[in-house]
C-alpha positions as CSV (number, residue, x, y, z in Angstrom):
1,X,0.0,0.0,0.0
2,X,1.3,3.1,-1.2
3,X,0.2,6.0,1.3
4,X,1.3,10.1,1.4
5,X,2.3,12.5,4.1
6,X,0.0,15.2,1.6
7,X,-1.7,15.5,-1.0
8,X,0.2,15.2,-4.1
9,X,3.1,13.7,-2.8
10,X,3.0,11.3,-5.7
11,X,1.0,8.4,-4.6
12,X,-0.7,7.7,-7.4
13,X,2.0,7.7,-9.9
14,X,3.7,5.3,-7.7
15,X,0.9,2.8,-7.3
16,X,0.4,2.5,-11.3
17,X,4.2,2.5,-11.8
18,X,4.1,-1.0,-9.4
19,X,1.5,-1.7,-10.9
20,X,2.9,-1.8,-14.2
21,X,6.6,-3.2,-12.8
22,X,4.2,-6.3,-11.1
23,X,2.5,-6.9,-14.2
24,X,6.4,-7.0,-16.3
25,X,7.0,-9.6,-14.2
26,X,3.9,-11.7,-14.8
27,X,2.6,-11.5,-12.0
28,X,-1.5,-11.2,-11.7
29,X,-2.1,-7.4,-10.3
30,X,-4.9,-5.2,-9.3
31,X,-5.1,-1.8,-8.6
32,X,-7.6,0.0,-5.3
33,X,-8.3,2.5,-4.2
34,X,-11.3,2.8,-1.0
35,X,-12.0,6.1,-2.2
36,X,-11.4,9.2,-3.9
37,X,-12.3,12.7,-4.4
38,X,-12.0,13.4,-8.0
39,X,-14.1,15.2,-11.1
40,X,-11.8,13.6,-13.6
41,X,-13.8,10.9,-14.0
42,X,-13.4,7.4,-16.1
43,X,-15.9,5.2,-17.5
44,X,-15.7,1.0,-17.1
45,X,-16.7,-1.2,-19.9
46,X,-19.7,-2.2,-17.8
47,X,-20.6,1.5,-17.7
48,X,-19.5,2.3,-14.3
49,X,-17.8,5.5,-12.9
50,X,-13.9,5.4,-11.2
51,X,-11.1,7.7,-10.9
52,X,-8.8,8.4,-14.1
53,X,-6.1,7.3,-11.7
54,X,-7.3,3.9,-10.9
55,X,-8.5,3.7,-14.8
56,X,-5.6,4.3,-15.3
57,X,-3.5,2.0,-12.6
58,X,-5.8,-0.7,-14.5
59,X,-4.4,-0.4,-17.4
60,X,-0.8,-0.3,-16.1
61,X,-1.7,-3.9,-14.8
62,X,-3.2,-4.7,-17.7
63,X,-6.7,-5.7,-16.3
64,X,-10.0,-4.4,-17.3
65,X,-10.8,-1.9,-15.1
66,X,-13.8,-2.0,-12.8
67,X,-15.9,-0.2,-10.8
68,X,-14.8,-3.0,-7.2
69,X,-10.7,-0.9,-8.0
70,X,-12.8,2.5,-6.4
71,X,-16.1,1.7,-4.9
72,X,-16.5,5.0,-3.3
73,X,-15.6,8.1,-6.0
74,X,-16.9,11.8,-4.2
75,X,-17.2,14.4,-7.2
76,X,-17.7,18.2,-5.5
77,X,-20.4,20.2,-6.7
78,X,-19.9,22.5,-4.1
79,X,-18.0,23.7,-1.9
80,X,-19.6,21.7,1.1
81,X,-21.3,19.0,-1.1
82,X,-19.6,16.1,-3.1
83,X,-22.0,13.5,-5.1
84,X,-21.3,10.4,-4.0
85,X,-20.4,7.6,-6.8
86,X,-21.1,3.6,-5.1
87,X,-20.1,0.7,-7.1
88,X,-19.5,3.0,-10.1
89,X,-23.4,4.3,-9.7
90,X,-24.2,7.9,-8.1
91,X,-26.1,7.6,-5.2
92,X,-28.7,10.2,-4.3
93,X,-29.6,9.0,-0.7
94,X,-26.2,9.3,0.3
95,X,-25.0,12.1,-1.3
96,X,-27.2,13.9,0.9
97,X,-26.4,11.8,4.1
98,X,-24.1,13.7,6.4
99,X,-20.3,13.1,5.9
100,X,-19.8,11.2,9.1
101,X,-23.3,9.4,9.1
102,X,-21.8,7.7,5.7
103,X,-19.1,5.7,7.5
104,X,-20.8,2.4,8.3
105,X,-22.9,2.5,5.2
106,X,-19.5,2.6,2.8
107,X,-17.0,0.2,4.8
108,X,-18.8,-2.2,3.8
109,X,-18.7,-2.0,0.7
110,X,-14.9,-1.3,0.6
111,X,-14.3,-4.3,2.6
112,X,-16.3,-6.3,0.3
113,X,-14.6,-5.0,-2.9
114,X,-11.1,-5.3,-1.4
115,X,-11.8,-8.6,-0.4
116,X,-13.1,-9.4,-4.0
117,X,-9.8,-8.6,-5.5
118,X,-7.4,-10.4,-2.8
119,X,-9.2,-13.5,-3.6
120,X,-9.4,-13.3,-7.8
121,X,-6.1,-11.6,-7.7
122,X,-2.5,-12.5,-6.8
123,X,-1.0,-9.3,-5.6
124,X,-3.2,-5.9,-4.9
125,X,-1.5,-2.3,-5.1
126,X,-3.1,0.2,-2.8
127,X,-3.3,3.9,-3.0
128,X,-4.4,5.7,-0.1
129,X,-6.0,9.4,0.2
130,X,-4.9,12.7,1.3
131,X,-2.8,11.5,4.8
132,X,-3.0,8.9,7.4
133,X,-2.2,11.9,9.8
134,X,-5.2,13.6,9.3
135,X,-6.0,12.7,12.7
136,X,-9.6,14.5,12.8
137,X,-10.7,12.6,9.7
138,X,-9.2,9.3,11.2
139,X,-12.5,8.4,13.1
140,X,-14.4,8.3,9.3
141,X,-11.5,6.5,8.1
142,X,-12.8,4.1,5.1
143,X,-9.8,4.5,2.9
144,X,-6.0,4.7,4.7
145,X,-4.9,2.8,7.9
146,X,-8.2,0.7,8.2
147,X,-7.6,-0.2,4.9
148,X,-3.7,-1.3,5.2
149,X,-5.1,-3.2,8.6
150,X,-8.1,-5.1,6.9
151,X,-5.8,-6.4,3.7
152,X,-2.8,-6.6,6.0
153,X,-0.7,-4.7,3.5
154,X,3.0,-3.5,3.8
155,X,3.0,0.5,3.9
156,X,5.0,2.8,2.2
157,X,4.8,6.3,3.2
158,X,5.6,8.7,0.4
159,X,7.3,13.0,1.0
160,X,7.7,15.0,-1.9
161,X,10.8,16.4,-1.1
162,X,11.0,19.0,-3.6
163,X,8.2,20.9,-1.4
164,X,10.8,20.9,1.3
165,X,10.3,19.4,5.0
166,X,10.2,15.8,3.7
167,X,12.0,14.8,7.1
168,X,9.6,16.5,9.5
169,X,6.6,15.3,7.4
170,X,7.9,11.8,7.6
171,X,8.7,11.7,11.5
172,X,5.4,13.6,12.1
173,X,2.8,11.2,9.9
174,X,5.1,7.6,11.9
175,X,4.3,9.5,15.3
176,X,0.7,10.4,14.5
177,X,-0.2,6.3,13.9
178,X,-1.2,3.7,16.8
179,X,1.7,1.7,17.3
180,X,-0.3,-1.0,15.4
181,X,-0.9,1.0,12.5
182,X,3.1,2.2,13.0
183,X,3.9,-2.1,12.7
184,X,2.7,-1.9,9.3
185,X,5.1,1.2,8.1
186,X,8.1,-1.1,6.0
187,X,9.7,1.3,4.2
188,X,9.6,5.4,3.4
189,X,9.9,6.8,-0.4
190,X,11.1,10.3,-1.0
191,X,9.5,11.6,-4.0
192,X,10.3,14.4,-6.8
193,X,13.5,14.6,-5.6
194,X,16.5,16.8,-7.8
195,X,19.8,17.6,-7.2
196,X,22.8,16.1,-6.2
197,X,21.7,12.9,-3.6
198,X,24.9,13.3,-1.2
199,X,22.5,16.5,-0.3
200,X,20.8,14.6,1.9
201,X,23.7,13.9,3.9
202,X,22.8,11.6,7.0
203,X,19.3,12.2,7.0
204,X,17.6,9.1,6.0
205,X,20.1,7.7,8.9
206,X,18.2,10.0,11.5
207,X,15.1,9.5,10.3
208,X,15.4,5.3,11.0
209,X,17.3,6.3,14.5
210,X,14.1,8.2,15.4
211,X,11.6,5.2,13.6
212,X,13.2,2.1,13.1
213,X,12.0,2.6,9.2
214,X,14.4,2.3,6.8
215,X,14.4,5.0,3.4
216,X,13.4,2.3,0.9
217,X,13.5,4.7,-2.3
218,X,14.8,8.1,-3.4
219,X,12.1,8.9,-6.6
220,X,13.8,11.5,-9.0
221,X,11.4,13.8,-10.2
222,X,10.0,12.3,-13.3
223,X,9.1,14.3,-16.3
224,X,5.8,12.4,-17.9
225,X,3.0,12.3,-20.4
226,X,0.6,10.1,-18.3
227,X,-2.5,11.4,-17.1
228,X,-1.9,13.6,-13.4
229,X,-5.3,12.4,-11.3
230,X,-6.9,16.0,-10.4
231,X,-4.0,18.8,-10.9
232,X,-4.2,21.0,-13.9
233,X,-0.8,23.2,-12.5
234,X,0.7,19.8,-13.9
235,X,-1.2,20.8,-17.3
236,X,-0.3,24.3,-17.3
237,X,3.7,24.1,-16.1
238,X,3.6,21.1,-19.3
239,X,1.6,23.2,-21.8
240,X,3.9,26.5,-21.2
241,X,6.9,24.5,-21.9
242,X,6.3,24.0,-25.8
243,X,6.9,26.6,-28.7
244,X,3.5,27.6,-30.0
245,X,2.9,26.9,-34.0
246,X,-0.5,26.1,-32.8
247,X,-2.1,28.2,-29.7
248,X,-5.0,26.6,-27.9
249,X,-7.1,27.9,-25.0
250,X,-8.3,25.6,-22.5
251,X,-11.0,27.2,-20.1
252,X,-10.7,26.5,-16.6
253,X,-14.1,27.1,-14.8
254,X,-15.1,26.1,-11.4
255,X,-15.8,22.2,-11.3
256,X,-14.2,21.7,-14.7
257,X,-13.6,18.1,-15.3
258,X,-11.2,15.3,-17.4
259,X,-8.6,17.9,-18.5
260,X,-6.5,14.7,-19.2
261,X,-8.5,14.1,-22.6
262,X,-6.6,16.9,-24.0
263,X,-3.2,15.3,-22.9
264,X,-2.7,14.0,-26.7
265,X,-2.9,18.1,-27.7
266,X,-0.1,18.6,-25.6
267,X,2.2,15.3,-27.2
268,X,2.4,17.1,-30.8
269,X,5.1,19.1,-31.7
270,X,4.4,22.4,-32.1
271,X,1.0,22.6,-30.1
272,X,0.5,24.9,-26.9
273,X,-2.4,24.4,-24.6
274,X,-2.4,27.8,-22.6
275,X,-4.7,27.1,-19.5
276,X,-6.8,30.3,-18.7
277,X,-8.8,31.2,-15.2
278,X,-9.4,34.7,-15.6
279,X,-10.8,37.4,-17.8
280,X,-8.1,37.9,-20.6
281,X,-8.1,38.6,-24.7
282,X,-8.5,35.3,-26.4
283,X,-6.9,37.1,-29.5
284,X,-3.5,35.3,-30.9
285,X,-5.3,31.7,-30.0
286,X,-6.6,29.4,-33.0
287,X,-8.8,27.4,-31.1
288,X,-10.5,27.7,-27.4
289,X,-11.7,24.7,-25.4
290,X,-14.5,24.2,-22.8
291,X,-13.9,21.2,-21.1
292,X,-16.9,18.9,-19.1
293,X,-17.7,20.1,-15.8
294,X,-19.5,19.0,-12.9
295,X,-21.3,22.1,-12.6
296,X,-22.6,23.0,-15.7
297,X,-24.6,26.1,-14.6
298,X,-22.3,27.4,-11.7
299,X,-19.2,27.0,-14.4
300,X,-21.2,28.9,-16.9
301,X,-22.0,31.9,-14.2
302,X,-18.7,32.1,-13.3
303,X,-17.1,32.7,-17.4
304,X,-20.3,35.7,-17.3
305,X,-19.3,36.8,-13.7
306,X,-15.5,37.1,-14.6
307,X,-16.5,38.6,-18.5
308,X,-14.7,35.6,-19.9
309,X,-18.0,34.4,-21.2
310,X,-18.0,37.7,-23.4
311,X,-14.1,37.1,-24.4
312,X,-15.1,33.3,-25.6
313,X,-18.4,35.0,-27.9
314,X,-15.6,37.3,-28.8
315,X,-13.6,34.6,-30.2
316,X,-16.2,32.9,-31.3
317,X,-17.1,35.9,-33.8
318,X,-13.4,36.5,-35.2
319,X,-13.7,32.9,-36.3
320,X,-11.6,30.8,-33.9
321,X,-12.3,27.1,-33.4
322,X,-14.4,26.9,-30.0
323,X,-15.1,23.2,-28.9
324,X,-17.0,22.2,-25.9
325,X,-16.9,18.9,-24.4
326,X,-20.4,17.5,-22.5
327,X,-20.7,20.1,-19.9
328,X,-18.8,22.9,-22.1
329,X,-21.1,22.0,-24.4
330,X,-24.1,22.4,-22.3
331,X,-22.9,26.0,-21.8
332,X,-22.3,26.6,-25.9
333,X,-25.8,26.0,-26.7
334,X,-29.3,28.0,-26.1
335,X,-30.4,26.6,-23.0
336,X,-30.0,24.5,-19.7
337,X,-33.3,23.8,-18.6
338,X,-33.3,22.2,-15.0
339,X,-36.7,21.0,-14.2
340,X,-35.9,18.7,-11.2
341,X,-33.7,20.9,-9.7
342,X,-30.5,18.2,-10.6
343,X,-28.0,21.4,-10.2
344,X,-29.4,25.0,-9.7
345,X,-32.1,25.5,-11.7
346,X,-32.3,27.0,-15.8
347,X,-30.1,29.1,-17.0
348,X,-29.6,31.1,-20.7
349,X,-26.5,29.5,-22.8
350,X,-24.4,31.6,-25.0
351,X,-26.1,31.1,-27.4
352,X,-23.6,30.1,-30.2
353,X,-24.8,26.3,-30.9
354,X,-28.4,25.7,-31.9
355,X,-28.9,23.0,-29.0
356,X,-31.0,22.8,-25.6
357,X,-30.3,20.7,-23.1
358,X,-32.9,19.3,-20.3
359,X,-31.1,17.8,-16.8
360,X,-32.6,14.5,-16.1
361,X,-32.0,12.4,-12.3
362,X,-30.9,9.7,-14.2
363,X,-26.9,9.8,-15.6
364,X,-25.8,8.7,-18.7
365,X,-22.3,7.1,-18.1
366,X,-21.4,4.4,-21.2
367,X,-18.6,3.6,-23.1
368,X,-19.7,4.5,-27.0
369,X,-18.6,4.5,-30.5
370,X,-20.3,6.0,-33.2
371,X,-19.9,7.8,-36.8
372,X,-18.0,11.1,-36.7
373,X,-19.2,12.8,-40.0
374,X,-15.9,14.0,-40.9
375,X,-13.8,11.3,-39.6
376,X,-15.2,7.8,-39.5
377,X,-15.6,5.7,-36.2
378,X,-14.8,7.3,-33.3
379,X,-15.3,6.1,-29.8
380,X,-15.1,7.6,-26.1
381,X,-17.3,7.8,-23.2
382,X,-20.5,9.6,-21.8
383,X,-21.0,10.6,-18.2
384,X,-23.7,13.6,-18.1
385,X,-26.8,14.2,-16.6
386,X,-28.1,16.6,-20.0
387,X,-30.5,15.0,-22.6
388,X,-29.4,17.3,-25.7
389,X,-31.8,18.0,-28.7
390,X,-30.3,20.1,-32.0
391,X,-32.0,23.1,-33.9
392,X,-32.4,23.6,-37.5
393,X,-28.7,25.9,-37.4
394,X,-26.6,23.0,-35.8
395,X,-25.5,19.8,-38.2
396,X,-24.4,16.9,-36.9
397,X,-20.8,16.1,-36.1
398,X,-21.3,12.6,-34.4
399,X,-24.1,10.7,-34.7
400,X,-27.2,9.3,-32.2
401,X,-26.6,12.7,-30.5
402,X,-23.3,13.0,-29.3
403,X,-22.2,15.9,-31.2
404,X,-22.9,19.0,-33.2
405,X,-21.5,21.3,-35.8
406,X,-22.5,25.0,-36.2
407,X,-19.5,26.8,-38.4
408,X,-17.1,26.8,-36.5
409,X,-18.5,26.2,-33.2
410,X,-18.0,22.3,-32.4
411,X,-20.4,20.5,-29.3
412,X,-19.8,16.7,-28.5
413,X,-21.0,14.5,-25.4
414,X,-18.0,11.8,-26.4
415,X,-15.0,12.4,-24.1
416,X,-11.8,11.5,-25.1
417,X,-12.0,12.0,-28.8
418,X,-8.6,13.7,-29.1
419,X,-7.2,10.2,-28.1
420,X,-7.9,9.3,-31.5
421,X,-5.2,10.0,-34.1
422,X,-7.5,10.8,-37.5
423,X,-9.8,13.2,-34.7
424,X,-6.9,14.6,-33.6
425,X,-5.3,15.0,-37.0
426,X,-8.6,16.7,-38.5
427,X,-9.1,18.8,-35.6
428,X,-5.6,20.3,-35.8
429,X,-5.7,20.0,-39.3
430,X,-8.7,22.5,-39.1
431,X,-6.0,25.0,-37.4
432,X,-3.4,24.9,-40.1
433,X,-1.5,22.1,-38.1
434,X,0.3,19.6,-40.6
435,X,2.9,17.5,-38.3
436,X,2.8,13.7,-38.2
437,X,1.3,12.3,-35.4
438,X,1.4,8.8,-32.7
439,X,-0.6,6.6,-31.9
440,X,-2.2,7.9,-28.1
441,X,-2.4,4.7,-26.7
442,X,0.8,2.9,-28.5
443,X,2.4,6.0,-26.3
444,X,1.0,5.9,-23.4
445,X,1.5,2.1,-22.9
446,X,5.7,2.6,-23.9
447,X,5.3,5.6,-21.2
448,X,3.7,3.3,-18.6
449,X,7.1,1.4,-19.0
450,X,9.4,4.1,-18.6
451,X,8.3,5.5,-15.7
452,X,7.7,2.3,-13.8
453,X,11.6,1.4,-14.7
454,X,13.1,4.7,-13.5
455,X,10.9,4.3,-10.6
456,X,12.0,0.4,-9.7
457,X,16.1,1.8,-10.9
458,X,15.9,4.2,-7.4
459,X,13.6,1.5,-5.1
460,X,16.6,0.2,-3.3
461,X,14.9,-2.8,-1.3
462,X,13.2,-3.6,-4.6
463,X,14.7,-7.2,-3.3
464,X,12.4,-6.9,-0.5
465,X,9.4,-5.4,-2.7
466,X,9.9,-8.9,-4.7
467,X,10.4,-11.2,-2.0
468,X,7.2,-12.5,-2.1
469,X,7.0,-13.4,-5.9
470,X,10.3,-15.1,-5.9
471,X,9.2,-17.7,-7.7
472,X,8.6,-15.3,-10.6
């Protein structure tokens, strides 16, 4: 089990690159994660909803994923309300069941589903959330220590060192455990670290005088195209890094969602995706995105409150390429019409694709493929509450309603379309782009490998890691 002193101390990167090591070596290997707290959402062959991390861990292992890998997904909608995903389905009755009340309802289902793996599996990675230490949280604990107690799991407790205080976070998260929760603490992993290693001097030495736990792995930081679970400064510091032949704008509202669908953008040479919060001049961009969100109303309020609303109509009008995704295109079209109350009620669109949408209760969340007019097959996922219909002024762009054409205003419900190379190929073709292009997935897979070698080259117990699968 592969735990954090913080938030974004690397745990998830981790996890999948064991995963993916595990899997090398032929060994039978499932991701889990108890539960998360994520809008970047994935979508299971059976149509379930789970974290892009553990989608993704899946796929390192090279298992179908499934909805028993994260039984308990939290998606905010507010800033005091999260809806609550069980088993890959939302929930209702428990999203609005107090936080604490929730406890004995959901441990059993993480129990269950942890169990369920341990038997059909031979070896289970475990990521856990935020930080063990979090000692007001720990009497709601479904998803760190109980978890490493109840699968009897070896714990490695992860710093990112290039924040600074790796040490002190280390020494304080050991002290806040029970001793029996201490027990199960083999080995500690200092992430993101860069520099010169004889920097550290004799600290990993004090830090097993004072703990008894050895430093099991120094992580460098690892430069990557894989998908980063719920951060889009990881977007922004990657997309500010390329020389621009092609400048795309990538909206960030309020409970935006997926921003790792436009990952692919990102591996072409000579494409920029500029990530914007605030009012600014969309001028000098060839295309603008709005990506899903979880929110579609309170995202759309917030581009009119901050005027970047007008700046996208703006944009819109000179010509530029704007393309919403689900939510983002919710917001393009007339109207959001919200007769059971499923977010905050209707509210006006801007108006620049000839769709209305109605929210139902009921959420669409499906793997599909269908005909892209100007491509061919294409095929994605769907999670939305929205039915969409289509005026007379909007053609389609993929068929059985998933997306719509209006000039040069583009709306689709499929997610993860610029995963496909002729998509992404037409789409930048429509921006003057020409550059020869990779296969997503053929990349991604040879990246999975990469990272999980660099990370297994600095794991220096990886003998004791193994020990268990020697026969392997």
């Amino acid at each position: 089990m592969i735990m954090g002193c913080t938030s974004g101390a690397g745990k998830s990167l981790l996890a999948t690159a064991l995963c993916r090591h595990f899997s090398n070596l032929g060994i039978r290997v499932a991701p889990f994660k108890a539960q998360n707290m994520s809008n970047n959402a994935a979508v299971t062959p059976d149509g379930g909803e789970i974290g892009r991390a553990q989608y993704l861990q899946a796929l390192a292992a090279r298992v179908t994923p499934e909805v028993r890998m994260q039984p308990v997904l939290l998606k905010p909608q507010a800033d005091t309300l999260s809806q609550v995903i069980v088993l890959g389905r939302h929930a209702p009755e428990l999203t609005q069941t107090p936080w604490l009340a929730r406890k004995s309802r959901l441990w059993s289902v993480v129990r269950d589903s942890l169990h369920s793996l341990l038997r059909d599996f031979e070896l289970v990675v475990i990521e856990g959330a935020g930080s063990p230490a979090e000692v007001n949280l720990r009497p709601s604990d479904i998803v760190n220590m109980r978890v490493a107690l109840e699968a009897d799991a070896e714990v490695y407790l992860v710093a990112d060192i290039d924040r600074g205080g790796a040490f002190a976070h280390l020494l304080g998260t050991f002290l806040c455990l029970d001793p029996e929760e201490r027990a199960r603490i083999k080995g500690f992993v200092l992430n993101k670290f860069r520099g010169d290693p004889t920097l550290l001097g004799d600290g990993m030495d004090w830090l097993r005088a004072h703990t008894g736990v050895p430093t099991v792995a120094i992580v460098p930081m690892i430069q990557h195209c894989l998908p980063e679970e719920d951060d889009i400064r990881a977007l922004a510091a990657r997309a500010q890094a390329s020389e621009a032949e092609v400048r795309v704008a990538l909206i960030a509202y309020p409970y935006a969602s997926n921003f790792d669908e436009f990952d692919p953008l990102l591996s072409e040479p000579g494409v920029s995706v500029s990530v914007v919060r605030e009012r600014q001049a969309l001028d000098g961009f060839d295309a603008v995105i709005l990506p899903g969100s979880k929110h579609t109303a309170e995202s759309l309020r917030y581009l009119r409150r901050t005027g970047l609303a007008l700046e996208v109509v703006r944009a819109a009008q000179r010509g530029v390429l704007i393309h919403g995704v689900c939510g983002g295109m919710q917001m393009l079209g007339q109207h959001v019409r919200d007769p059971h109350v499923v977010e905050s009620g209707d509210i006006v669109g801007l108006g620049l694709l000839d769709v209305v949408t109605e929210m139902k209760p009921n959420k669409t969340t499906a793997q599909r493929c269908a005909h892209c007019v100007e491509v061919g097959a294409v095929c994605g996922y769907e999670i939305h509450h929205g039915v969409t219909t289509s005026g007379a002024r909007a053609s389609v762009h993929i068929e059985d309603g998933l997306g719509w054409r209006q000039d040069n205003v583009i709306g689709v419900y499929l997610h993860d379309l610029f995963k496909h190379t002729a998509y992404r190929r037409w789409w930048l073709g429509l921006l003057g782009w020409r550059s020869q292009t990779d296969d997503w997935d053929q990349r991604l897979d040879a990246e999975l490998d990469r990272v999980a070698r660099i990370v297994m080259a600095h794991w220096q117990a990886a003998e004791g890691l193994l020990k268990p699968w020697a026969r392997h």
